[in-house]
Steps between C-alpha positions, in 0.01 A plus 500: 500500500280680368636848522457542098107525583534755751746706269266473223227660730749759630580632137177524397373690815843696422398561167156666639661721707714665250216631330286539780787639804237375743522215753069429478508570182733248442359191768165606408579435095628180605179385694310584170775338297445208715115513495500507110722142489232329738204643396442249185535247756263651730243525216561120436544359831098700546348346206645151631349577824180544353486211300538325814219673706290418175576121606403549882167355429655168366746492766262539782319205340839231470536667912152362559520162286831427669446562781805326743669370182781765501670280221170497309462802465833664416485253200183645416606841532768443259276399259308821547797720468578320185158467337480879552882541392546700838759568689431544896890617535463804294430739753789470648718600248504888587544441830800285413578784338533729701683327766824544314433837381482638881809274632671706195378867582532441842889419496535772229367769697717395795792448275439944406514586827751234655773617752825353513461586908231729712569832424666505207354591129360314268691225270230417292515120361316372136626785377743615188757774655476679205135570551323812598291357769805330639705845526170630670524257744840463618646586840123668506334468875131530345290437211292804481172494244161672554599605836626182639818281588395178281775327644406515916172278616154677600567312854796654567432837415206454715711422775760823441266737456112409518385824293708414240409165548152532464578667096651189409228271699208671300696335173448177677151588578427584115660217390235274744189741341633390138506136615188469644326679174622233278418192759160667482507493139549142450269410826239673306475262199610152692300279643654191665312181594744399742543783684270711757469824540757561766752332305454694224495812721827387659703402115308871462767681743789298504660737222455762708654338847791380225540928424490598837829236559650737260605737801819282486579512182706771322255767366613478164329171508178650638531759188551173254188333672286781490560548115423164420182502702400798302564262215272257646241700550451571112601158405198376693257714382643392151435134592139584616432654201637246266362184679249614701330771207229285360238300640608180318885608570713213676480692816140526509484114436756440764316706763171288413671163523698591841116590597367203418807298670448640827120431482587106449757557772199611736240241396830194544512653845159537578433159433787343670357647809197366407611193511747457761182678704272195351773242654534649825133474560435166397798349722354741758147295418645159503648593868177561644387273771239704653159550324410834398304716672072454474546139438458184751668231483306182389444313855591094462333220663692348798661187362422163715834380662619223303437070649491145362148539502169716686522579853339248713312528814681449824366143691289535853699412790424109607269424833 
C-alpha cells in the first residue's frame, strides 16, 4: 500500500550514494535530511511548550479552585488555552513525527540487506535496479563501511565473536554518551511543577536505556541514530540560545512561572495536611471520655433517692 513512500525514500538514499559510494555516508545524509524536515516543527512544537509552562501559574490556580470538579475545571482550562490562543497538543507534533519516519528507515534498511533465504546474497528491496547502490548490493553477503558489516546486529556479532563484538558494542555505547548529553541539555533549562526529582532523573535516561536496545537492531540503524543525535545536540544548543538567551526571553519567563507553580503546588499541599491534621485532632478531642491529666474531676453531691414525700420515722413497737 504504501510501497510508493518507501520507493521514494529508496531513490533518494540511492541518489546519495552515487555521489557519495558510501553506505554511512549515505544513511547518515538521510538522518540529517530527515532532521532538517522536523526541525521547524521542533522549533514550534518548543515555543508552544513554553507558552504553556508560562500558564502553569494559572493552571495550578483553576487545580486549586476546582478542586473535585473534574468537569469544572477542564471547562476552565479551555478557556485558558483559548484566552492565551495556546495549544497544549503542540508538543507532540515532532514526536508524531518521527514515529513514521523510523517505521520507514527501519523497513528500508532491512529491505538493503533482505535475503530471499539464510545464506544467500542480498536482493535489496525500495530500490531502482538500475541504480548504483542496488548493483553494490546484490547477491552481496555484507555491507562493509568504516570497518563494519552495517547489515548484521551488534548482538549477534557479540555472540560470534566477542572481540569483534565489543568494536561494534562501543558504537552502541557512543550512541548512549550522545543521548544522555542532549537529555542533559534540555534537563538543564526545564523545570517541571509536576514532577520530582527522580522523575525527572528517570525521563533523564530513558534515551539512553532506548540506545542500548539498539544491540538488536541492524547497525546501520545505530549509524542513522547516532547522526541524528549529533544533530540534536546542536539543535539544542540552538534552542537554548534562541529562547533561553535573554533574561526577558520566553524561556526565562517559562522557567520563572514553572517556579512559581511548584511553590503553589507545595503551599496547596502543605495546607491540606494542615487541615486534614486539624480534623483528625478535633474528632480525636470530641472522643475523649477521660479527663486530661493534672485535672480532677468536679465531685457531685449524692442525690436523695427519689419518694412521694420525706422519709418518716419508723413507729415504737406497742406494750
Amino acid at each position: 500500500m504504501f510501497d510508493w513512500l518507501f520507493r521514494g525514500v529508496g531513490w533518494l538514499i540511492a541518489w546519495i550514494y552515487s555521489w557519495s559510494n558510501d553506505y554511512s555516508i549515505a544513511i547518515g545524509s538521510m538522518a540529517i535530511v530527515v532532521m532538517l524536515v522536523i526541525t521547524p516543527l521542533t522549533l514550534k512544537s518548543t515555543r508552544g511548550m513554553l507558552e504553556m509552562q508560562r500558564l502553569q501559574p494559572e493552571l495550578r490556580r483553576l487545580q486549586i479552585e476546582h478542586k473535585g470538579d473534574r468537569q469544572g475545571l477542564n471547562e476552565a482550562m479551555m478557556k485558558l488555552y483559548q484566552e492565551h490562543k495556546v495549544n497544549p497538543l503542540a508538543s507532540c507534533l515532532p514526536l508524531l513525527a518521527q514515529m513514521p519516519v523510523f517505521i520507514i528507515m527501519f523497513r528500508l534498511l532491512k529491505g538493503l540487506t533482505y535475503r530471499p533465504s539464510p545464506g544467500e546474497g542480498f536482493a535489496p528491496k525500495h530500490l531502482d535496479t538500475a541504480s548504483d547502490l542496488y548493483r553494490s548490493l546484490v547477491g552481496q553477503q555484507e555491507m562493509r563501511s568504516i570497518g563494519l558489516d552495517l547489515a548484521v546486529r551488534p548482538i549477534d556479532v557479540m555472540r560470534d565473536n566477542f572481540a569483534q563484538g565489543l568494536i561494534y558494542a562501543s558504537l552502541v555505547v557512543g550512541l548512549a554518551l550522545l543521548y544522555l548529553v542532549q537529555q542533559r541539555m534540555v534537563a538543564s533549562r526545564t523545570v517541571s511543577p509536576t514532577m520530582s526529582a527522580s522523575q525527572q532523573k528517570l525521563l533523564q535516561y530513558l534515551p539512553v536505556v532506548f540506545a542500548v536496545f539498539q544491540v538488536v537492531l541492524p547497525t546501520g540503524l545505530v549509524v542513522y541514530y547516532a547522526v541524528q543525535a549529533v544533530f540534536r545536540i546542536g539543535q539544542q544548543a540552538y534552542i537554548t540560545k534562541r529562547f533561553y538567551g535573554d533574561d526577558d526571553s520566553i524561556g526565562r519567563q517559562a522557567q520563572q512561572a514553572s517556579a512559581k507553580a511548584r511553590e503553589l503546588k507545595d503551599d496547596d499541599v502543605k495546607k491540606t495536611k494542615k487541615n486534614e491534621n486539624k480534623g483528625k485532632n478535633d474528632d480525636f478531642s470530641s472522643k475523649r471520655v477521660t479527663p486530661p491529666k493534672g485535672k480532677q474531676q468536679p465531685q457531685r453531691r449524692p442525690t436523695p433517692p427519689r419518694g412521694d414525700g420525706p422519709p418518716q420515722r419508723p413507729k415504737p413497737p406497742k406494750r
